[in-house]
C-alpha positions in Angstrom: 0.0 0.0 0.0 3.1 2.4 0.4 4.2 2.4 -3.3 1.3 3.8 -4.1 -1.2 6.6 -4.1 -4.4 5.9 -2.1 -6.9 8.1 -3.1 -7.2 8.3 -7.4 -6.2 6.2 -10.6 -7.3 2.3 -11.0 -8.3 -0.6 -8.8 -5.1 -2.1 -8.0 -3.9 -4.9 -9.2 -3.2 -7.5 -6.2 0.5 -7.2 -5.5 0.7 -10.9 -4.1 -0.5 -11.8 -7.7 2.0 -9.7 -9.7 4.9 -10.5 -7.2 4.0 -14.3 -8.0 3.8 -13.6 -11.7 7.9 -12.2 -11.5 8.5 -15.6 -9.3 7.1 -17.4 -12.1 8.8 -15.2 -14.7 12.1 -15.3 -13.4 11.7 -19.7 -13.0 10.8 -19.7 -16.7 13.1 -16.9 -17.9 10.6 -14.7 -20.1 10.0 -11.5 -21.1 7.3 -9.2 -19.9 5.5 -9.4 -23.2 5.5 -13.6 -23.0 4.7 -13.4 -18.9 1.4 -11.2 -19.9 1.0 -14.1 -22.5 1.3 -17.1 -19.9 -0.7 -15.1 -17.9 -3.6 -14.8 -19.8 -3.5 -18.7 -22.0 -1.3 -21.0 -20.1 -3.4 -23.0 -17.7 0.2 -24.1 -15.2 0.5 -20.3 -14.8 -3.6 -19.6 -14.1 -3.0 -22.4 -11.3 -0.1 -21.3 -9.6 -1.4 -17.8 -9.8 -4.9 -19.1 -8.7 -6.6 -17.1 -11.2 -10.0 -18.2 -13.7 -9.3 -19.4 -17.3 -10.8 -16.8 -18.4 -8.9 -13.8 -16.2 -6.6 -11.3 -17.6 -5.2 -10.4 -14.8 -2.7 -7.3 -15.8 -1.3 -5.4 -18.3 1.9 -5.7 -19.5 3.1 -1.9 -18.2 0.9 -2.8 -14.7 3.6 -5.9 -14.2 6.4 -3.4 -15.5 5.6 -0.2 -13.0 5.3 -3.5 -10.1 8.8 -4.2 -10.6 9.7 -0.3 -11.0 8.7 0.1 -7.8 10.0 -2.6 -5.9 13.2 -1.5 -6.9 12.8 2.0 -6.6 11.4 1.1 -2.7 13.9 -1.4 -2.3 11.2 -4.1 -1.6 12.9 -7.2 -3.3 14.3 -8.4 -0.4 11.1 -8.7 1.2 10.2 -11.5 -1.0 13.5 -13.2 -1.2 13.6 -13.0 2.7 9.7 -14.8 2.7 11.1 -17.6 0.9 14.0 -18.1 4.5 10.6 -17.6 6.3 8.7 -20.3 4.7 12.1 -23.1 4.9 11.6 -22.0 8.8 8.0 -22.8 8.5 7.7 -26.0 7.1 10.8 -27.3 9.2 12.9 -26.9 6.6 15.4 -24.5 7.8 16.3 -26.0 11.3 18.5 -24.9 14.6 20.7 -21.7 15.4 23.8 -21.5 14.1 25.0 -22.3 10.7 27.8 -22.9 8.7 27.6 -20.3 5.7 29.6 -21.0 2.1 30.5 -18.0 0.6 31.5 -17.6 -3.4 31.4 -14.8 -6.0 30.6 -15.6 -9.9 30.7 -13.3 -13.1 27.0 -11.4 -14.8 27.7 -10.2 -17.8 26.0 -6.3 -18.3 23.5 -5.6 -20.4 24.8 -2.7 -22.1 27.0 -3.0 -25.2 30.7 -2.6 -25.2 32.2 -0.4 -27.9 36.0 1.1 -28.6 36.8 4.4 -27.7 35.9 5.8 -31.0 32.1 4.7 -30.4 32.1 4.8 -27.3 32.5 8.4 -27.6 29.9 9.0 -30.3 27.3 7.8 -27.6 28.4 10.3 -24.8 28.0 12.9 -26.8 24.7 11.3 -28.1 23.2 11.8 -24.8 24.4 14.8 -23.9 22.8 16.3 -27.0 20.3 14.0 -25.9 19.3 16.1 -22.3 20.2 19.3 -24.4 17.1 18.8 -26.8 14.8 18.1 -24.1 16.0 21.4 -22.5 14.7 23.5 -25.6 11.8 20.7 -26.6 13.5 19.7 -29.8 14.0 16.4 -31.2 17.2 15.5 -30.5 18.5 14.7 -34.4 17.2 18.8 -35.2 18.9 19.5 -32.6 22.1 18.0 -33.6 21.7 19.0 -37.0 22.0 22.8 -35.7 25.0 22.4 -34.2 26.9 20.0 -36.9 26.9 17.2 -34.9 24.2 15.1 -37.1 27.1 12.5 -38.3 26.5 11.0 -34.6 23.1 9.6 -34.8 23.9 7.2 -37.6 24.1 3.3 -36.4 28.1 3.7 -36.1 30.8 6.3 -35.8 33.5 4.0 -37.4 31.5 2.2 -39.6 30.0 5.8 -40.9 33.7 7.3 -41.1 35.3 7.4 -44.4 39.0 7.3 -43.6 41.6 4.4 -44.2 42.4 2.7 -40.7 45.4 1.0 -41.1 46.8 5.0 -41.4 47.5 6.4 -38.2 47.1 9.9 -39.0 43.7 9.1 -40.3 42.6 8.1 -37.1 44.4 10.8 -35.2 42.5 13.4 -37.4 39.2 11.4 -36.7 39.8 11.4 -32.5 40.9 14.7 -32.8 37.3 15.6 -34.3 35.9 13.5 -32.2 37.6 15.4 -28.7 36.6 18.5 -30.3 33.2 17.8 -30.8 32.6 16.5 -26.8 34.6 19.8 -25.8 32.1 21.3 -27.8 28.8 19.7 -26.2 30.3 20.0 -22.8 30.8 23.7 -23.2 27.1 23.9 -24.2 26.0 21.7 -21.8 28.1 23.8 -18.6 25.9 26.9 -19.9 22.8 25.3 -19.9 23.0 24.3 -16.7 23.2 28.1 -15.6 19.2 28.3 -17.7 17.6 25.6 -15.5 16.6 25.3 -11.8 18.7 23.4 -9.1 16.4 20.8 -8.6 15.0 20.3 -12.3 15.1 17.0 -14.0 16.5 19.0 -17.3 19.3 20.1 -15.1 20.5 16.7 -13.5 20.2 14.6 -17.0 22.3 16.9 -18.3 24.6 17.5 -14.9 25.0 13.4 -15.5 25.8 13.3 -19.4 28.1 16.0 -19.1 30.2 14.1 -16.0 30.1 10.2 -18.1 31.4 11.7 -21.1 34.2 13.8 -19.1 35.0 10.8 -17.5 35.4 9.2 -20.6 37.6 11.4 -22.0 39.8 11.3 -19.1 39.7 7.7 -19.2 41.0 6.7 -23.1 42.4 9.8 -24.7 45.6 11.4 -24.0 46.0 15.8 -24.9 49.5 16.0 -26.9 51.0 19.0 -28.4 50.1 17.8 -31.6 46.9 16.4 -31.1 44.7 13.9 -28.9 46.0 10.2 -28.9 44.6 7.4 -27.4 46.0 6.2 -24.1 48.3 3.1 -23.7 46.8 0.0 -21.5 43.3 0.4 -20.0 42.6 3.3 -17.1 41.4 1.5 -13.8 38.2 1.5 -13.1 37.4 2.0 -17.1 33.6 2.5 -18.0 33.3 0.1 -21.1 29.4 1.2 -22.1 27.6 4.3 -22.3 24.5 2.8 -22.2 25.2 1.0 -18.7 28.2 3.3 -17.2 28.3 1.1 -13.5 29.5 -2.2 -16.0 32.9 -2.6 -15.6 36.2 -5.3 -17.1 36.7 -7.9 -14.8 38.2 -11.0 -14.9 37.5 -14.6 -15.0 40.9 -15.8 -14.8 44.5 -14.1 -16.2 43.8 -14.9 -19.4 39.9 -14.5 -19.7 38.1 -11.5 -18.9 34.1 -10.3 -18.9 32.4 -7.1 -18.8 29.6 -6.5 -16.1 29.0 -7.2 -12.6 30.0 -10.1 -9.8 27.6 -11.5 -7.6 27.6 -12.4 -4.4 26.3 -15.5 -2.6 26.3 -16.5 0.8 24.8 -20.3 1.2 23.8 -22.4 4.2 25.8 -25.8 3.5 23.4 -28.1 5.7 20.3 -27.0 3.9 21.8 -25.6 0.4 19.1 -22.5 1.1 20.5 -19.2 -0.1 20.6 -16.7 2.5 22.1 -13.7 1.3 23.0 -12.5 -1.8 24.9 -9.0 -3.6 26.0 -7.5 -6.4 29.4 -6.1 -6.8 31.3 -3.8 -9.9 33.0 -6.4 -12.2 36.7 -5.3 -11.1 36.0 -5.5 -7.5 38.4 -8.3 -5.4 36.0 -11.3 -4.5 36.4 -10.4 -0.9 34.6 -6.7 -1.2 31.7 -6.7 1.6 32.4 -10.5 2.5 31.6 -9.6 5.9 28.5 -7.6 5.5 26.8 -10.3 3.2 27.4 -12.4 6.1 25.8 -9.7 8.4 22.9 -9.8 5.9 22.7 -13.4 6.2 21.6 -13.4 9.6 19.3 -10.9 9.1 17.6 -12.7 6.7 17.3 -16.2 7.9 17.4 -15.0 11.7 20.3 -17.9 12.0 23.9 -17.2 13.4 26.7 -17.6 11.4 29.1 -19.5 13.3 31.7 -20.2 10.7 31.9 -18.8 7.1 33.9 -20.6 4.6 35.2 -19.9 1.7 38.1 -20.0 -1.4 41.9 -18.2 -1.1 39.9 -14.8 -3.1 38.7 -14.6 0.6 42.0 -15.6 2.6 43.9 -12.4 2.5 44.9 -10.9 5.8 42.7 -8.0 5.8 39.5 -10.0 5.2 40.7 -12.2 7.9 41.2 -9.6 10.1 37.7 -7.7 9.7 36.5 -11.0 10.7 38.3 -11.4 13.3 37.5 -8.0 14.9 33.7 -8.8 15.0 34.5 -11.8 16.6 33.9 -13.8 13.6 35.4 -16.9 12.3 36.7 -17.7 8.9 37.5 -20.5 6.6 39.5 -20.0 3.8 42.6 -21.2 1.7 46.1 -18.5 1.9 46.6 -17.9 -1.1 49.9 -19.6 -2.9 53.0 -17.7 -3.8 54.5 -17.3 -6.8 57.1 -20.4 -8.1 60.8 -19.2 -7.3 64.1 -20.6 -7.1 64.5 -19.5 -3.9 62.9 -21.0 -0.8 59.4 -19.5 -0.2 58.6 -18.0 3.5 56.7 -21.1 4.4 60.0 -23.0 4.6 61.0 -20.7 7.6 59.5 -21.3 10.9 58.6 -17.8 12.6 57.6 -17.9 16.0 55.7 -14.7 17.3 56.0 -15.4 20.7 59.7 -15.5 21.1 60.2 -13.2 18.2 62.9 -15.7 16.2 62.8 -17.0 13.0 64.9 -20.0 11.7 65.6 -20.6 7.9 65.9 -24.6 6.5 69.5 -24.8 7.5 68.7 -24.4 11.2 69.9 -21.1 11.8 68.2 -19.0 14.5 68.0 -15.0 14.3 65.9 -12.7 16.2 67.0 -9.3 14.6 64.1 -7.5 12.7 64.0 -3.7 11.4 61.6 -2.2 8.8 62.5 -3.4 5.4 61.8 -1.6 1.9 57.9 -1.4 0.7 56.7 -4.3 -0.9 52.7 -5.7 -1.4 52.7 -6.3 1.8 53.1 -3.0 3.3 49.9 -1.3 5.0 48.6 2.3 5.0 48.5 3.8 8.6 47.7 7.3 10.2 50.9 8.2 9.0 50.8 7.3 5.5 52.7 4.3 4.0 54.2 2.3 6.6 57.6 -0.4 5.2 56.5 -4.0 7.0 58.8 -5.2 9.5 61.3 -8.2 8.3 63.9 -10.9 9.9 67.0 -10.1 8.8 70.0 -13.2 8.7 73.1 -12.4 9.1 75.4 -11.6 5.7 78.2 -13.4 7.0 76.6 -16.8 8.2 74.5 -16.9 5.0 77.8 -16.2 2.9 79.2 -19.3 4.1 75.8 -21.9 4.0 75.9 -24.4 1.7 72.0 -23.7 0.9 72.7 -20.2 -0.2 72.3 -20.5 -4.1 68.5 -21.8 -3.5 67.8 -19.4 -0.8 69.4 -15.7 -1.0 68.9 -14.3 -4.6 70.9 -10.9 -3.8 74.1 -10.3 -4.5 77.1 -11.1 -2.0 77.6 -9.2 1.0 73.8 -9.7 1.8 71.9 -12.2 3.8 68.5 -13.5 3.6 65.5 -11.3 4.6 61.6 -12.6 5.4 59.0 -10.2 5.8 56.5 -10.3 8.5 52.9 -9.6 7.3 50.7 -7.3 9.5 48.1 -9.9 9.9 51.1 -12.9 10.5 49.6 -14.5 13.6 46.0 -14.9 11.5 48.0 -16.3 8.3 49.4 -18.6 10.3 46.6 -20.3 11.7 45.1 -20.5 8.7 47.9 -22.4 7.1 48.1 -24.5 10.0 44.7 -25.3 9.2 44.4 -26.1 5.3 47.5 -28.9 6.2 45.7 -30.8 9.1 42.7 -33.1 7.9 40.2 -31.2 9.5 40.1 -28.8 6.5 39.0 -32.1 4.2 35.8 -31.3 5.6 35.7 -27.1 5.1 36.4 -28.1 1.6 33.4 -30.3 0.8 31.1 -28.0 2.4 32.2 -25.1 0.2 31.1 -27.2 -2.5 27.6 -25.8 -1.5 28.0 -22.3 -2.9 29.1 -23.7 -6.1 26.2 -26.0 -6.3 23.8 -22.9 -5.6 25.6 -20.8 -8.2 25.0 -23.0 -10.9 21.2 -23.2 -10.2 20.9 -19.5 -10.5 23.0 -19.9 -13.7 20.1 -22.1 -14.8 17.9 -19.3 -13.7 19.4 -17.2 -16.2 22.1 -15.1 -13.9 24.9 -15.1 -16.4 23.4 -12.5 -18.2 22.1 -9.1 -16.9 18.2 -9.0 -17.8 18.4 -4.7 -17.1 20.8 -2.0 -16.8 22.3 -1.3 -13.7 23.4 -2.6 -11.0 20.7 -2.3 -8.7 18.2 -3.7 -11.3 20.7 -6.5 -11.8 20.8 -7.2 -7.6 16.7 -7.3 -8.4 17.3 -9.8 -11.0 19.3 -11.9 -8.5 17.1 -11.6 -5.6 14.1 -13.2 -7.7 16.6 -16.1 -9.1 17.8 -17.0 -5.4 14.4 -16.5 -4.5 13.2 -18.8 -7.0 16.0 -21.3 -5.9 15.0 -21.7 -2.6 11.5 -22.3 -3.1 11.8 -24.9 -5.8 14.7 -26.5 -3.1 12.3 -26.6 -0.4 9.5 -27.6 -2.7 11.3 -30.8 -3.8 12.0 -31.8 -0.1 
């Protein structure tokens, strides 16, 4: 009854029916226009939604301002939270404390990835765009006025007459290119000084004008003679116009996607998904771990007594987060790089007594700050260098094991770097040795398991733009997935 107003317009639609009628959308993976379809001819549908044959329930655009607004109210989680309620109803979701598997996998955005050149074209597409609202114009009149007509056409480089193997050809056509967004931008900073603060006009154009700044920063390079496109990708690169919060990410080092990551947090005894996100494409695995775990319990009003998951989740500041809330967690160190020389893990450091000994026996307990690596951390005070054992020059000089452990020059001994979270670390790997971590491994299995089924629910690919219509999107399929679980038990 909040989302909408009480007192004019139509007889509502009953939102139990439509919120059932995205439940069986998103299990069947249709489209609006085939849901209205099923809706009004397919008898499975009529029965689930408890409706007459002969009811037409809905309009298409009623089902579409439904969803509108239980994004815009932030009301999904309402539903996917009714689905933990009923697994605690029917017995399904049993006792107090849980053991939670936690995984990330890749969406792939809805909005299409172009090259600078076309990329381009479309910001200043939009800007032109908000501009021909402001004056009530069509927007390819409006472009026409102001020369810029040659960007409305299905492709800047497909529509651009110049040879592309020459590079001063394409230099010429991104200088044109730069000059034309300078252009628009200019237009678009004096515009804003025309329309009120709060106006709509205002903030389309406030937000064209800052995604195509931001993508001029982001691929093109001002020379003395001319803009260039910049070498290597800029971090945090927006690849689409069309969907600006997609970003690259990466599968593995040699794959990579464009979109979002999501999140999924997954009770291993019962397989019921308890908690779910949606995270930029080129954020680490680890980004909010211990929030979606917060969320978890919120959601199935169990405790989390031990969250387990892979080595994106084992570095030291994740494992220290968790260990501040008085949290514990399960999760593979991650391995270190092959080299000729003996890796840290053949020294044994002990914190207590402050002495480490290398794999010839030798015992030193000298330490001082050693030069920034990785593993340095940023304090109050800026960067701080990570402190290090340091073996004597002399003895190491002289042991036999020197060539596969020292890889300075002579005159230098061995050095092993202590990592602000060491204690932590070390328990871990303590851990993933003995056979109790046999066990923590099957059960991770679990979050796999659930991410595949909201693969088969049609997660892989973004349905909408956005990442909060995406999170919507997989809300419903985790949704969906725990009903049909607890359906087939």
């Amino acid at each position: 009854a909040k989302l909408y107003c009480p007192d004019n317009g139509r007889d509502s639609v009953p939102p139990s029916l439509l919120a059932t009628a995205l439940l069986l959308q998103a299990h069947d993976k249709v489209s609006d226009e085939e849901a209205k379809l099923r809706t009004d001819f397919d008898i499975r549908w009529k029965v689930a939604l408890g409706i007459a044959v002969e009811d037409r329930p809905f309009a298409k655009s009623t089902l579409q301002l439904f969803r509108a607004h239980l994004i815009l109210h932030e009301k999904v989680r309402a539903i996917f939270q009714r689905s933990l309620q009923l697994a605690r109803e029917t017995g399904y979701l049993k006792g107090r404390k849980m053991k939670a598997a936690l995984d990330t996998t890749y969406i792939l955005g809805r909005g299409a990835v172009k090259d600078t050149y076309n990329l381009l074209a479309d910001g200043i597409v939009q800007i032109v765009e908000a501009l021909a609202r402001l004056e009530r114009k069509r927007p390819k009149d409006w472009a026409k006025g102001h020369g810029l007509e040659s960007y409305f056409g299905s492709s800047m480089k497909a529509e651009a007459s110049i040879d592309w193997d020459n590079e001063k050809e394409r230099r010429a056509l991104l200088g044109r290119i730069v000059a034309d967004a300078d252009g628009v931008l200019e237009l678009a900073r004096r515009a804003q000084g025309r329309c009120p603060k709060e106006s709509l006009e205002r903030k389309g154009i406030v937000e064209a004008a800052q995604l195509l700044g931001q993508l001029l920063m982001q691929d093109v390079e001002r020379k003395e003679d001319g803009a260039a496109l910049k070498e290597g990708v800029s971090r945090d690169r927006i690849p689409s116009v069309h969907d600006p919060e997609m970003r690259h990410g990466r599968k593995s080092s040699s794959t990579r996607f464009d979109g979002h990551k999501a999140a999924v947090v997954v009770d291993t005894d019962s397989q019921l998904i308890t908690a779910v996100g949606v995270l930029p494409g080129n954020a680490p695995d680890n980004t909010g771990a211990l929030e979606l775990v917060k969320q978890s319990e919120a959601n199935s009003g169990v405790k989390v007594e031990e969250t387990i998951a892979d080595c994106a989740f084992g570095d030291g500041a994740t494992r220290q987060a968790f260990a501040d809330a008085g949290r514990t967690l399960i999760a593979k160190v991650p391995a270190r790089p092959q080299t000729a020389c003996f890796p840290k893990e053949d020294f044994r450091i002990d914190l207590e007594t402050g002495a480490c000994t290398c794999p010839a026996g030798v015992v030193t307990q000298a330490k001082r700050r050693l030069n920034p690596n990785p593993i340095g951390t940023h304090g109050e005070g800026g960067w701080q260098r990570p402190w290090g054992f340091v073996f004597d020059a002399v003895v190491c000089g002289d042991c036999a094991l020197r060539p596969k452990c020292v890889a300075s020059k002579k005159g230098k001994g061995r050095t092993v770097s202590l990592h602000p979270q060491e204690g932590l670390l070390q328990q871990a790997r303590a851990l993933q040795h003995s056979e109790a971590f046999t066990e923590y491994r099957k059960l991770r299995q679990a979050s796999e398991h659930r991410i595949a089924r909201l693969v088969q629910l049609g997660v892989r690919q973004a349905r909408y733009f956005g990442r909060l219509k995406t999170l919507f999107q997989v809300f419903l399929a985790a949704t969906v997935a725990n009903l049909t679980l607890v359906a087939s038990k």
